[in-house]
MOPAC internal coordinates of N, CA, C and O (Angstrom, degrees):
PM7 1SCF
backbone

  N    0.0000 0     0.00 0     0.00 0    0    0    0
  C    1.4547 1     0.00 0     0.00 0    1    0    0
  C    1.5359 1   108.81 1     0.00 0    2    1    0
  O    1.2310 1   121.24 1   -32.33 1    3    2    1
  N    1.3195 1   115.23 1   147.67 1    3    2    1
  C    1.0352 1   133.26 1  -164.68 1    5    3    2
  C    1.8550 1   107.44 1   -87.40 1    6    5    3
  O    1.2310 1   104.68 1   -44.16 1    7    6    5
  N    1.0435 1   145.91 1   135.84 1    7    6    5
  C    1.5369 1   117.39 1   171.64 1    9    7    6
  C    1.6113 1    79.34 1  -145.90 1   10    9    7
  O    1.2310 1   114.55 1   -99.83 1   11   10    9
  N    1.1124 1   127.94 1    80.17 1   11   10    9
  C    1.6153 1   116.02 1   147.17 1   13   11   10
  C    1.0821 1   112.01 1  -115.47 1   14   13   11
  O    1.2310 1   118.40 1   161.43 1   15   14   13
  N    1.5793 1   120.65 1   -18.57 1   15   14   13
  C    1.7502 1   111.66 1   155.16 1   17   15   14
  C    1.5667 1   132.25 1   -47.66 1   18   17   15
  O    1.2310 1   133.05 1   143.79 1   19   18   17
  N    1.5484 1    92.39 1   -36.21 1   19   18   17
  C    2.0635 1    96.89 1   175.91 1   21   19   18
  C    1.8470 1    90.50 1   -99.74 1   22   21   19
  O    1.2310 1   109.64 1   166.64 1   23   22   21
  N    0.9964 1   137.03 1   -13.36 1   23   22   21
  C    1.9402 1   116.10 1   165.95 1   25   23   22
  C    1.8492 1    72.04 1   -62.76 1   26   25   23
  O    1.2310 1   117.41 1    87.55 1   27   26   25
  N    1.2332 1   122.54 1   -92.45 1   27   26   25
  C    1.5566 1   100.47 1  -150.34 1   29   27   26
  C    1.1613 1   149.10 1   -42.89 1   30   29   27
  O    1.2310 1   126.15 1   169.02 1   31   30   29
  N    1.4043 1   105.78 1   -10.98 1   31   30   29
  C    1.4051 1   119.52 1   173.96 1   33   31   30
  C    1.5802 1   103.62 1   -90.69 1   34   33   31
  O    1.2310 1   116.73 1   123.27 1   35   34   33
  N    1.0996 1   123.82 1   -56.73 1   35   34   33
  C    1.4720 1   108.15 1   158.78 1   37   35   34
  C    1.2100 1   128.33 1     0.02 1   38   37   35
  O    1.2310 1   132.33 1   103.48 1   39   38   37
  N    1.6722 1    93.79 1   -76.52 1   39   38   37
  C    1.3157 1   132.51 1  -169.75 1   41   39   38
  C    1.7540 1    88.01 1   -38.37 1   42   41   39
  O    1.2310 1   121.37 1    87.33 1   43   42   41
  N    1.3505 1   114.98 1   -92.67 1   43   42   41
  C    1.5470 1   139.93 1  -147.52 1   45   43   42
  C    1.7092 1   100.70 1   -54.85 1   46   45   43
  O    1.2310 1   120.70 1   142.39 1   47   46   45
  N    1.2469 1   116.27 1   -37.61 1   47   46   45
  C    1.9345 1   120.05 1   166.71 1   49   47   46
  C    1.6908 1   103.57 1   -66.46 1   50   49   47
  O    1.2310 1   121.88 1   129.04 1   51   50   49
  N    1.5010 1   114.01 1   -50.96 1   51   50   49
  C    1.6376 1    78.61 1   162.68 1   53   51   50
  C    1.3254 1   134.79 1   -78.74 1   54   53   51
  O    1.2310 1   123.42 1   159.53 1   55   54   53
  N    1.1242 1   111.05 1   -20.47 1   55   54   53
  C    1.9335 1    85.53 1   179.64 1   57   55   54
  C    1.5854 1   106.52 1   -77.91 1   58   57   55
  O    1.2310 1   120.85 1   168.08 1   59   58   57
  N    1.3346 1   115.98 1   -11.92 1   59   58   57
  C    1.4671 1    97.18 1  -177.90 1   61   59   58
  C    1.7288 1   120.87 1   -84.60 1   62   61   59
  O    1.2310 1   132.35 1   162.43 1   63   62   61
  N    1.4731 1    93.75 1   -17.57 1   63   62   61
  C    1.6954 1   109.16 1   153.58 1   65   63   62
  C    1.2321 1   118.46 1   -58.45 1   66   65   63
  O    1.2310 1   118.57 1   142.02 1   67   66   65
  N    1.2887 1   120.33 1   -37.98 1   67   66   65
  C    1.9598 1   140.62 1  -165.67 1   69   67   66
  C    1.7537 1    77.92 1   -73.97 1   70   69   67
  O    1.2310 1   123.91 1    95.33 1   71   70   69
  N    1.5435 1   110.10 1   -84.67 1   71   70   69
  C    1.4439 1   122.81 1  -168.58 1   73   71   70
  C    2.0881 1   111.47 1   -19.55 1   74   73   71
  O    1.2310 1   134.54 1   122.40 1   75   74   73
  N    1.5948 1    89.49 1   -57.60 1   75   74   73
  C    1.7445 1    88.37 1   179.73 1   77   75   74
  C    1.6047 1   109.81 1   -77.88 1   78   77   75
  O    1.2310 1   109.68 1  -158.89 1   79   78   77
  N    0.7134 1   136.96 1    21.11 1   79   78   77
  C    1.2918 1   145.75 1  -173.67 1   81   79   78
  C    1.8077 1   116.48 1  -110.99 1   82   81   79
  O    1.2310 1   130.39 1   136.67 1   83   82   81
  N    1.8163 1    97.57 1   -43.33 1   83   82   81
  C    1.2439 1    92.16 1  -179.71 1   85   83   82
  C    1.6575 1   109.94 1   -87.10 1   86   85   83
  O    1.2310 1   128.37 1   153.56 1   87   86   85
  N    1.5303 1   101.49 1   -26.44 1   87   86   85
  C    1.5975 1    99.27 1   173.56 1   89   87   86
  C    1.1785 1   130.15 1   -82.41 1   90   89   87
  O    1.2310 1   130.37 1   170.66 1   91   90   89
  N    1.4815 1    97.61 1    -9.34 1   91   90   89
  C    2.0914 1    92.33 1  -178.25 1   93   91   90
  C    1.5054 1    86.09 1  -141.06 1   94   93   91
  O    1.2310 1    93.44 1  -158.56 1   95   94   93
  N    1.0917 1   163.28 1    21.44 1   95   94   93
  C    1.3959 1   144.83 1    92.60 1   97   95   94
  C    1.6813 1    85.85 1    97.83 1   98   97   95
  O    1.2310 1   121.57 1     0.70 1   99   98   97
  N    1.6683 1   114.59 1  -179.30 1   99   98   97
  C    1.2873 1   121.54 1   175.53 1  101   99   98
  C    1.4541 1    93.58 1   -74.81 1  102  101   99
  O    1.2310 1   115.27 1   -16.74 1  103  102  101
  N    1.4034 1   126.58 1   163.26 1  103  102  101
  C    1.4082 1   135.74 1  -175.08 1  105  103  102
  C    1.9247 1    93.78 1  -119.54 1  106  105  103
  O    1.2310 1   123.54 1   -82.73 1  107  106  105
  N    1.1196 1   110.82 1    97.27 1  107  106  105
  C    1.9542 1   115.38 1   161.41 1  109  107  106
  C    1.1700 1    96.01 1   -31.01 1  110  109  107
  O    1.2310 1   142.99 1   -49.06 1  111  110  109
  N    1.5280 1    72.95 1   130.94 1  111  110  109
  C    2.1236 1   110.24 1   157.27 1  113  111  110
  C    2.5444 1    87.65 1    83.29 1  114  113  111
  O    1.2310 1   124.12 1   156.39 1  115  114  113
  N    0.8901 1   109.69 1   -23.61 1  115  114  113
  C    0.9091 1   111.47 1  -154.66 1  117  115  114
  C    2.3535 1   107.83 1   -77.54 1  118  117  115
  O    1.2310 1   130.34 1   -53.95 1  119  118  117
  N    1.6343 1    97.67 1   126.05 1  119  118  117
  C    1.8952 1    81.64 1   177.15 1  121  119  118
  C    1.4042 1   105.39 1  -102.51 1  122  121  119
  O    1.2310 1   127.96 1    35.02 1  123  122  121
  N    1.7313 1   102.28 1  -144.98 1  123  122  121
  C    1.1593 1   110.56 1  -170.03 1  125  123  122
  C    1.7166 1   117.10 1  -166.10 1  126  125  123
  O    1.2310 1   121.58 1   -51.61 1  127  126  125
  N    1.1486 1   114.58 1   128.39 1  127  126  125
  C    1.1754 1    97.62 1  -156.64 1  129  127  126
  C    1.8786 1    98.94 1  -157.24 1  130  129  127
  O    1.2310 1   131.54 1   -64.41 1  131  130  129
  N    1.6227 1    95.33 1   115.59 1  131  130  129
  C    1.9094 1   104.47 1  -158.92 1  133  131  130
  C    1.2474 1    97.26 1  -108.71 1  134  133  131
  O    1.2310 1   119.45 1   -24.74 1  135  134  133
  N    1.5661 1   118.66 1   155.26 1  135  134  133
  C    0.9621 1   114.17 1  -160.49 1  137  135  134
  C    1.7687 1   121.18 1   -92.48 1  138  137  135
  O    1.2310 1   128.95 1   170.65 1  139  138  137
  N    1.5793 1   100.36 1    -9.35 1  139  138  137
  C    1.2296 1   103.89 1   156.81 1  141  139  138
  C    1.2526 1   141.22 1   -62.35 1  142  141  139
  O    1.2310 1   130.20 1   140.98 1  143  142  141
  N    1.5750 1    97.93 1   -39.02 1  143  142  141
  C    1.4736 1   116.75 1   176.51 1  145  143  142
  C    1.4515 1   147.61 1  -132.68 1  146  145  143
  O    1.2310 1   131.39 1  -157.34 1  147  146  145
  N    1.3243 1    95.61 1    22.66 1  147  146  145
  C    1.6453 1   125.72 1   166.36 1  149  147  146
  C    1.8204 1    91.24 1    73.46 1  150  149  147
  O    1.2310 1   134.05 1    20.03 1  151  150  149
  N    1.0302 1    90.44 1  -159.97 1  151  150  149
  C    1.9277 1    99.67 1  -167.84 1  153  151  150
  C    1.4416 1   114.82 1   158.72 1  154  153  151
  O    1.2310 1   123.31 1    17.51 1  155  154  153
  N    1.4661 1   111.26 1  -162.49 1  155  154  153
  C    1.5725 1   103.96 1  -174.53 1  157  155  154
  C    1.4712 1   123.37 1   -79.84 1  158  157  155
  O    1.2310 1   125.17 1   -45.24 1  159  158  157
  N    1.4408 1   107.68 1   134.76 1  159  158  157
  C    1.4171 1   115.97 1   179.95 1  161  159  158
  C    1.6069 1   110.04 1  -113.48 1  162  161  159
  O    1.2310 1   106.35 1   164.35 1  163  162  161
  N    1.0742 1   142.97 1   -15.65 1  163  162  161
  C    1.3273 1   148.83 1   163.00 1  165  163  162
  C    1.3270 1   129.43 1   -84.48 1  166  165  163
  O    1.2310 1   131.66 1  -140.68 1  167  166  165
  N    1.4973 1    95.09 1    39.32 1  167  166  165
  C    1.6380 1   118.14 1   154.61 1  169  167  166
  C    1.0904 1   132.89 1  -113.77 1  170  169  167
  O    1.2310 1   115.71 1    10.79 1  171  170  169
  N    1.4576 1   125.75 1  -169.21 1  171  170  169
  C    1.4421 1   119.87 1  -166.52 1  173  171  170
  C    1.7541 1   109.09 1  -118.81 1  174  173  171
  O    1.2310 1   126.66 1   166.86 1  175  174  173
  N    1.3207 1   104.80 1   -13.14 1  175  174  173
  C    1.2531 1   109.79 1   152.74 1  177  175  174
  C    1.4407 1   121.80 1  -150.87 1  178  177  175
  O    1.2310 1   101.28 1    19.72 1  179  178  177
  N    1.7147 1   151.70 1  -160.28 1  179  178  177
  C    0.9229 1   130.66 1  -172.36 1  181  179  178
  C    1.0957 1   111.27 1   149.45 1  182  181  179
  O    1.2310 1   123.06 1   -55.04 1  183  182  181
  N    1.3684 1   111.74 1   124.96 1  183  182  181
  C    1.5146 1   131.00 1  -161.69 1  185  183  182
  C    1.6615 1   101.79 1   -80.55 1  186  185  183
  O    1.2310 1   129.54 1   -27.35 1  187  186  185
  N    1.2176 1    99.21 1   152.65 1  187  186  185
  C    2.1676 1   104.48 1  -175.85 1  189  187  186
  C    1.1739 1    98.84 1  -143.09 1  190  189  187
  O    1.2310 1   115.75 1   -77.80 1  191  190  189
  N    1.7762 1   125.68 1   102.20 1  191  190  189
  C    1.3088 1   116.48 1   166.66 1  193  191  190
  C    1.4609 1   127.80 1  -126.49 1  194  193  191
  O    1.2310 1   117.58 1   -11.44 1  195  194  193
  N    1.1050 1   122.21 1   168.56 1  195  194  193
  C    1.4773 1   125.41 1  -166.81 1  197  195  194
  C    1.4490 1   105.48 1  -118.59 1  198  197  195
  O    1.2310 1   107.33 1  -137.62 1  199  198  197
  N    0.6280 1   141.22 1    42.38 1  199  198  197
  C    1.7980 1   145.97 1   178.59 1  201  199  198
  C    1.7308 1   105.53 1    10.17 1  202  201  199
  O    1.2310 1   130.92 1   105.46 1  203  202  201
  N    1.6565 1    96.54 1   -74.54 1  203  202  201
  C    1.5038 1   107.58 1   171.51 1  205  203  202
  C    1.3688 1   110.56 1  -116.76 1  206  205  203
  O    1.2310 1   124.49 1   -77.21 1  207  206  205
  N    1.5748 1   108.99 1   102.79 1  207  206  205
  C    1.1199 1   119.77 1   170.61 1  209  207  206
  C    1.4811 1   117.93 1   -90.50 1  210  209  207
  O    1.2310 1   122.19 1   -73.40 1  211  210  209
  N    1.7873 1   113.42 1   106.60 1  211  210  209
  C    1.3538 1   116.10 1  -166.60 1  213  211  210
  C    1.7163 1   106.38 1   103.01 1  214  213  211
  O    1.2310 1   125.39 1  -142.92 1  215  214  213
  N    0.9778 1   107.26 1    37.08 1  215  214  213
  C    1.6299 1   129.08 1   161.64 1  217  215  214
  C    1.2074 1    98.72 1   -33.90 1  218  217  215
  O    1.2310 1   116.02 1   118.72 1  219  218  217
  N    1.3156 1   125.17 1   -61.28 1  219  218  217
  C    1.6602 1   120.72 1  -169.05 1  221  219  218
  C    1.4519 1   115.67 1   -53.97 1  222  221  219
  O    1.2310 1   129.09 1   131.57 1  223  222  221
  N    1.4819 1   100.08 1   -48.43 1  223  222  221
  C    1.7076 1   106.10 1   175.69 1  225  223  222
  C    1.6000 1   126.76 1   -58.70 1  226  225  223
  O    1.2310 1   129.76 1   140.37 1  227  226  225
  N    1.3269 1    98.79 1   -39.63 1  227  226  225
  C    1.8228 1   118.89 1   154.22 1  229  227  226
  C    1.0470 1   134.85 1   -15.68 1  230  229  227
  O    1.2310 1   131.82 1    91.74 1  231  230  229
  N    1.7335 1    94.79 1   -88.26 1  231  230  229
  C    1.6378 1   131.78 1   154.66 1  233  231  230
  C    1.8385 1   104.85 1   -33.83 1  234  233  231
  O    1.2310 1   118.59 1   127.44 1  235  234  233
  N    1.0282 1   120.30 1   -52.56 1  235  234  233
  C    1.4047 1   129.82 1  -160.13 1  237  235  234
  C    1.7885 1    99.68 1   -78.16 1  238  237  235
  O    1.2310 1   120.44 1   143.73 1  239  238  237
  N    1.2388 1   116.77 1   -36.27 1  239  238  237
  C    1.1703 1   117.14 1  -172.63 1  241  239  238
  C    1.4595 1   124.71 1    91.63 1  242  241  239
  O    1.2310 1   127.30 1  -161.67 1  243  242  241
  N    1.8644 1   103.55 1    18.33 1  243  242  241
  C    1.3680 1   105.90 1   169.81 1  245  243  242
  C    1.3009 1   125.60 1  -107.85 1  246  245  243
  O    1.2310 1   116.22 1   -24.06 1  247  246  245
  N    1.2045 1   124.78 1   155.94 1  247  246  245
  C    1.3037 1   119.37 1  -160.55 1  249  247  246
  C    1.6061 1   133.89 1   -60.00 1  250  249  247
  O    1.2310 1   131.72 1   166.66 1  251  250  249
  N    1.4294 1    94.97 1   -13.34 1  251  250  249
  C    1.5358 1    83.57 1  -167.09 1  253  251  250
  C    1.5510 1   108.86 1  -113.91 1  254  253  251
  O    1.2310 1   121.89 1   -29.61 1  255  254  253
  N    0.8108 1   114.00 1   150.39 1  255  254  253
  C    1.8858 1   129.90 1  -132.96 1  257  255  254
  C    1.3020 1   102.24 1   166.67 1  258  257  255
  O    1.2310 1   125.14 1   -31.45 1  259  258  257
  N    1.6630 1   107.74 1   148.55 1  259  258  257
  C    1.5511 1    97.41 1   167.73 1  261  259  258
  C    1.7826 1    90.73 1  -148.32 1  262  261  259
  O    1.2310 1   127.78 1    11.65 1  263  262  261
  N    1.8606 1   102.63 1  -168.35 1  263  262  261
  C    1.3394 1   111.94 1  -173.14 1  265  263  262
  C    1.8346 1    84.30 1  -121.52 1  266  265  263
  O    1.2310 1   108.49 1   -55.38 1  267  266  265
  N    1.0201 1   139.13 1   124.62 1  267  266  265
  C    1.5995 1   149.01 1  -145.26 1  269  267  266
  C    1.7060 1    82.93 1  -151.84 1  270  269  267
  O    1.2310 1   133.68 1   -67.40 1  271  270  269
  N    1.4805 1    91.16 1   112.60 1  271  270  269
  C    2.1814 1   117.29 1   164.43 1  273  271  270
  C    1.7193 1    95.14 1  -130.01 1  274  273  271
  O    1.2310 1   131.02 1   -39.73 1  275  274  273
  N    1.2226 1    96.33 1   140.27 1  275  274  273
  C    1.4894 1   108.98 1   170.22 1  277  275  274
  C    1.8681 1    80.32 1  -129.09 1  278  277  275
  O    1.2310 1   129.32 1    -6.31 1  279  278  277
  N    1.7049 1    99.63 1   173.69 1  279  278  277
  C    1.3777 1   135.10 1   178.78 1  281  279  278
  C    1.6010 1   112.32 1  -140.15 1  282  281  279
  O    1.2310 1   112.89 1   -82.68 1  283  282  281
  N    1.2565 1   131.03 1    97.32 1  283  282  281
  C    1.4785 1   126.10 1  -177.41 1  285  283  282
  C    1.5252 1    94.76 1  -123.82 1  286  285  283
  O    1.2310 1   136.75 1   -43.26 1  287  286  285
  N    1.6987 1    85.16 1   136.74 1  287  286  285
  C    1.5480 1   109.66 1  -173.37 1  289  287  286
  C    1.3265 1   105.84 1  -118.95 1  290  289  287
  O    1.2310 1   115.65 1   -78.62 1  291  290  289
  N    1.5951 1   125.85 1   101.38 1  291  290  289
  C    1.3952 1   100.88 1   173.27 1  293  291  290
  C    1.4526 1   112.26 1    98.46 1  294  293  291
  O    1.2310 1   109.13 1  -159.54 1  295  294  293
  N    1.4321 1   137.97 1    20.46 1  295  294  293
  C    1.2418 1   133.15 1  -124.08 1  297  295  294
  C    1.6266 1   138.90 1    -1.04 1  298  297  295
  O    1.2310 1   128.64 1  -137.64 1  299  298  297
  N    1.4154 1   100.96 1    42.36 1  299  298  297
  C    1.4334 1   105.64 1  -173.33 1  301  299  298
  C    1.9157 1   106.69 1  -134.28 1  302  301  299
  O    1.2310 1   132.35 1   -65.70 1  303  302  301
  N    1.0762 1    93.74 1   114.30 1  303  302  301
  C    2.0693 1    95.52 1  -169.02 1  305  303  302
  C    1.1285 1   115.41 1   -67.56 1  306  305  303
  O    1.2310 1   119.53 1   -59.66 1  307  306  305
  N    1.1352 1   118.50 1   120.34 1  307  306  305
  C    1.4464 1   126.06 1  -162.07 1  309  307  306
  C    2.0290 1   108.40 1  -124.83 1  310  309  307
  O    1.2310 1   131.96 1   174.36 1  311  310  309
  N    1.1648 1    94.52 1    -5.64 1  311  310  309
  C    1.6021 1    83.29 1  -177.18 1  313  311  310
  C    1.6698 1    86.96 1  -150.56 1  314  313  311
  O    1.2310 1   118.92 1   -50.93 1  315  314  313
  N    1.5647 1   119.66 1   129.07 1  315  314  313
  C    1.7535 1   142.19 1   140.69 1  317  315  314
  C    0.9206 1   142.76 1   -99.88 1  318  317  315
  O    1.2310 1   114.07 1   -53.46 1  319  318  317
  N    1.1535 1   128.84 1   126.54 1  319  318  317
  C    1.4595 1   126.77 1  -174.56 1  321  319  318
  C    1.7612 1   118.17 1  -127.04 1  322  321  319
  O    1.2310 1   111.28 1   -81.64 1  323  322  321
  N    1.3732 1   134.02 1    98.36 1  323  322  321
  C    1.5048 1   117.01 1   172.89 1  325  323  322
  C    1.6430 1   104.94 1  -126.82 1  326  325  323
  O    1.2310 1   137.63 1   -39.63 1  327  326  325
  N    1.7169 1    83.44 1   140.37 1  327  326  325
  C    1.3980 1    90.13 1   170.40 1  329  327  326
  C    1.3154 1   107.27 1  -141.07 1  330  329  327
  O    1.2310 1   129.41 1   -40.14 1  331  330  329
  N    1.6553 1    99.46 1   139.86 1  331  330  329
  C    1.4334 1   126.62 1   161.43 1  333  331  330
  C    1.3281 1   132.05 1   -72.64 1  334  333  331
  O    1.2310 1   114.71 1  -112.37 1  335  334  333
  N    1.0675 1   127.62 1    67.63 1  335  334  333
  C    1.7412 1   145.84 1   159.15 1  337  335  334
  C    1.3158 1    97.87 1     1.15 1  338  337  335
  O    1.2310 1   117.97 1    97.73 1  339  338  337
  N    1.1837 1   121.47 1   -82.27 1  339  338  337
  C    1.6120 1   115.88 1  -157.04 1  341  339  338
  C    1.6005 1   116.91 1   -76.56 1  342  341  339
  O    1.2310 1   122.17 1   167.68 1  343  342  341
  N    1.3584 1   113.46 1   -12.32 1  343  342  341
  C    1.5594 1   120.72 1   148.13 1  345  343  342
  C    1.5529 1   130.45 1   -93.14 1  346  345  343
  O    1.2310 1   126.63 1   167.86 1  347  346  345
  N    1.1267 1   104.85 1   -12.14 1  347  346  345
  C    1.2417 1   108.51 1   172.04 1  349  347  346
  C    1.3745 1   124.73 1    70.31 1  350  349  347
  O    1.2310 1   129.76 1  -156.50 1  351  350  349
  N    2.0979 1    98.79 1    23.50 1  351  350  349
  C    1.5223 1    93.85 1   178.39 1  353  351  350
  C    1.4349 1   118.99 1  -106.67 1  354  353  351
  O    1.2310 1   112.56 1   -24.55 1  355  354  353
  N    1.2913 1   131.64 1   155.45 1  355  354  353
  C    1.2928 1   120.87 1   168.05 1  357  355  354
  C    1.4992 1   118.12 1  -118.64 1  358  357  355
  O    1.2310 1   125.93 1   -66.56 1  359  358  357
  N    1.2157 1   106.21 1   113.44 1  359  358  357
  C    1.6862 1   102.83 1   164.79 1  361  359  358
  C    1.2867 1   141.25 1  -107.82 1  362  361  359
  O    1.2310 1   128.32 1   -55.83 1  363  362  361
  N    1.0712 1   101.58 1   124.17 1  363  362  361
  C    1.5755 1   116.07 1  -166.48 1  365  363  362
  C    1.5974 1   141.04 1  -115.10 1  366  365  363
  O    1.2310 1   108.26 1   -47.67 1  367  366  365
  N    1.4616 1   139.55 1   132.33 1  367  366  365
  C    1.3411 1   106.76 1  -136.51 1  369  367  366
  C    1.7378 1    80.78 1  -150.24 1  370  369  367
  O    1.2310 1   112.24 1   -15.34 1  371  370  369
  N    1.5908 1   132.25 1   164.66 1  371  370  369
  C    1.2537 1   126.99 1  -179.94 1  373  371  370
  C    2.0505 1    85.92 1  -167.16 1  374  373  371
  O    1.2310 1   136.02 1   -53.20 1  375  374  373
  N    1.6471 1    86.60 1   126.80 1  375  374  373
  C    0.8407 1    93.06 1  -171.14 1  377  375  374
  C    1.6423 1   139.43 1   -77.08 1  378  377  375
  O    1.2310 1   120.69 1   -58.54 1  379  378  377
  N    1.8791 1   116.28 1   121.46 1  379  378  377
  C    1.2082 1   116.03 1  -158.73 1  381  379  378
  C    1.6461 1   106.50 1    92.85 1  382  381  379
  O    1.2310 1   117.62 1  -162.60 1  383  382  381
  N    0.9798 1   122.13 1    17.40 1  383  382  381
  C    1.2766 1   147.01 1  -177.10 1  385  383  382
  C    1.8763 1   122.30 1  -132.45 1  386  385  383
  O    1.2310 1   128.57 1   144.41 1  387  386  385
  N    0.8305 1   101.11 1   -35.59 1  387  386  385
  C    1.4763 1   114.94 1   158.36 1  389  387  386
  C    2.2188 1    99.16 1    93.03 1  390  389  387
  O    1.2310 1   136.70 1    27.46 1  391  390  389
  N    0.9009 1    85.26 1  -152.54 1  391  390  389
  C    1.7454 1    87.06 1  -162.26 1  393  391  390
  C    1.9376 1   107.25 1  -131.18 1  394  393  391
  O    1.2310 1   131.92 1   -24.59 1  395  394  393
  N    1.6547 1    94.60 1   155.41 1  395  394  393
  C    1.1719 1    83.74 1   165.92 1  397  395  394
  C    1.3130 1   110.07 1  -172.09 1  398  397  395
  O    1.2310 1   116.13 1   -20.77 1  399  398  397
  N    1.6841 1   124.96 1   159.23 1  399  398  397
  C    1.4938 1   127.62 1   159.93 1  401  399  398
  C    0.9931 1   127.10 1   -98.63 1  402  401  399
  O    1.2310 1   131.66 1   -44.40 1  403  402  401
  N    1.2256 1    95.09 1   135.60 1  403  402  401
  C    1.9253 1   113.19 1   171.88 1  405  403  402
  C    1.5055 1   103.28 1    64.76 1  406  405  403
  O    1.2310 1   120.10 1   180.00 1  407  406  405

């Protein structure tokens, strides 16, 4: 079997991980906490994400799935973000601010 189509896809998710990394760097005071594998809770704010939200649907090969970031400040969530890849929507919401797509 051939796999230089997924080395390239690899490839292109990391540098664009590398890419946000060099421009927005860790953010001070700030944790992190995934939903696979728990993370920091003895902060004052702290990012919560789900990479593949809807694993089952994934696994299955159906479309709907998303990439799910929350932002909690204080234990109170104040910033969401999900997006649907194969629709191409993103919704996004900040709290007392109201919500929105695309």
């Amino acid at each position: 079997m051939d796999f230089t189509s997924r080395l390239k896809a690899a490839e292109a998710v990391a540098r664009k991980a590398g890419e946000m990394l060099v421009h927005h760097g860790r953010v001070r005071e700030d944790g992190f906490f995934g939903e696979e594998g728990g993370g920091d809770t003895d902060c004052k704010g702290r990012w919560i994400v789900d990479p593949i939200d809807g694993t089952q649907s994934f696994m299955r090969g159906h479309a709907f799935y998303a990439v799910s970031i929350g932002y909690e400040y204080e234990g109170e969530l104040v910033i969401g973000v999900v997006y649907i890849p194969y629709m191409d929507e993103m919704y996004t919401a900040v709290r007392g601010q109201g919500a929105t797509m695309n």
